[in-house]
C-alpha positions in Angstrom: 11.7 14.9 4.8 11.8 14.9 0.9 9.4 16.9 -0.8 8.1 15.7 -3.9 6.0 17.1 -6.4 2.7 14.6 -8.0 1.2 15.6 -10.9 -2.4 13.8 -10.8 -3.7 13.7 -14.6 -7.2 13.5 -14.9 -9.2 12.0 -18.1 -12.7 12.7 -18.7 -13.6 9.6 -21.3 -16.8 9.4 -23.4 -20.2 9.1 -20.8 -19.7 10.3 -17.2 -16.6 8.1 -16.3 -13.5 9.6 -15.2 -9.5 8.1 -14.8 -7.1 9.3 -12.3 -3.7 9.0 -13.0 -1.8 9.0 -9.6 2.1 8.0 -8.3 2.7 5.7 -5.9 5.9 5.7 -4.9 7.5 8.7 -2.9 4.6 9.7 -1.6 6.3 10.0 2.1 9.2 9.9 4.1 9.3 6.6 6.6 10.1 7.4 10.0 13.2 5.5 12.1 12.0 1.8 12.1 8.3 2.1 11.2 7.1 3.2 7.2 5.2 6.0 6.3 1.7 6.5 4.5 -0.2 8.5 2.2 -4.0 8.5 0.6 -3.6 8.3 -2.9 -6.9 7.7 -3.9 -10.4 8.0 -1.6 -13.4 7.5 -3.9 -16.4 4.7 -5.0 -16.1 2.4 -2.3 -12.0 1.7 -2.3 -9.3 3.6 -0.1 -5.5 3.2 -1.9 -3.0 3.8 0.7 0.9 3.6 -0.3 3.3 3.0 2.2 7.1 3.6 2.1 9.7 1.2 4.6 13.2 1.5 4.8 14.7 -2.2 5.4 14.2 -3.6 8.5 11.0 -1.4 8.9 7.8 -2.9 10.3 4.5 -2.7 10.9 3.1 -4.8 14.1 0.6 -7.4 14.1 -2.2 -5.5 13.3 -5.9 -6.3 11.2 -7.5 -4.0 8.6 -11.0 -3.6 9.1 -11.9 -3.9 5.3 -11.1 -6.5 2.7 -7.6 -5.1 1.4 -5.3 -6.1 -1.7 -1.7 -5.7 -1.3 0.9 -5.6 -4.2 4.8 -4.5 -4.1 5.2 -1.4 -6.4 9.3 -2.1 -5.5 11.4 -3.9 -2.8 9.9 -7.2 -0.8 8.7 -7.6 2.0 7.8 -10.7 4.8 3.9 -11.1 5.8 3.6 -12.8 9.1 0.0 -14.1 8.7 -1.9 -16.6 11.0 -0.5 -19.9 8.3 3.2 -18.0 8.5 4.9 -15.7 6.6 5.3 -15.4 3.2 7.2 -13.1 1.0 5.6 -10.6 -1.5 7.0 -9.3 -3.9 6.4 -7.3 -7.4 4.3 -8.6 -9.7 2.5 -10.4 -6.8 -1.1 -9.6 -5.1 -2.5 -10.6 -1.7 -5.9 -10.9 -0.8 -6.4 -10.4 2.9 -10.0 -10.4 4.5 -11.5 -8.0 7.0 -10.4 -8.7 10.5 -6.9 -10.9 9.4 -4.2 -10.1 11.9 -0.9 -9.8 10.3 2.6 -8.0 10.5 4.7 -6.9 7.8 9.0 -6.3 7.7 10.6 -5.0 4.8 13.2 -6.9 3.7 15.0 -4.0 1.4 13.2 -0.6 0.5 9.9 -1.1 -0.2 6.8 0.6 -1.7 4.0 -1.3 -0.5 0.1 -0.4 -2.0 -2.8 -1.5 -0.3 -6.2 -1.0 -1.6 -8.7 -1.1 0.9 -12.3 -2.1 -0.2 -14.6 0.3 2.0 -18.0 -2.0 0.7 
């Protein structure tokens, strides 16, 4: 497994908000024929989760209990949803609701980042 080392920049601004700064890809090693995950962020209601496929990697049909946004950090990758499939790539965003069964294969390596809104 490659070990990498995040530096996570905080910035206080002026009143009581605060920035986090935070890398998304590298943040694990995908196994042999499924991709890895890691937390990157956990706070006010959203979950961002980063996942890291090899091509050919996939994730079974499967449905996220929370409203999630997905966007390609690098790579593509084929969503099987319930319509069909359709290909994501950078610069793109998906919207899938809470309870939508879908599958994903990664058609070159991929950084996938999925934020999961926990409200």
């Amino acid at each position: 497994m490659a070990h990498h080392s995040f530096e996570h920049t905080t910035h206080h601004g002026s009143g009581s908000g605060v920035a986090t700064l935070s890398e998304l890809v590298g943040r694990s090693e995908p196994r042999p024929g499924r991709p890895s995950a890691a937390t990157v962020v956990e706070e006010d209601g959203v979950k961002v989760v980063a996942f890291e496929f090899h091509e050919g990697d996939e994730l079974h049909e499967h449905a996220a209990p929370h409203p999630a946004l997905i966007q390609v950090v690098r790579g593509s990758v084929d969503f099987q949803l319930p319509e069909g499939p359709v290909q994501l790539r950078p610069g793109q965003v998906l919207h899938l609701t809470e309870g939508l069964l879908h599958a994903v294969r990664a058609l070159e390596p991929t950084t996938l980042s999925v934020t999961l809104l926990l409200h």
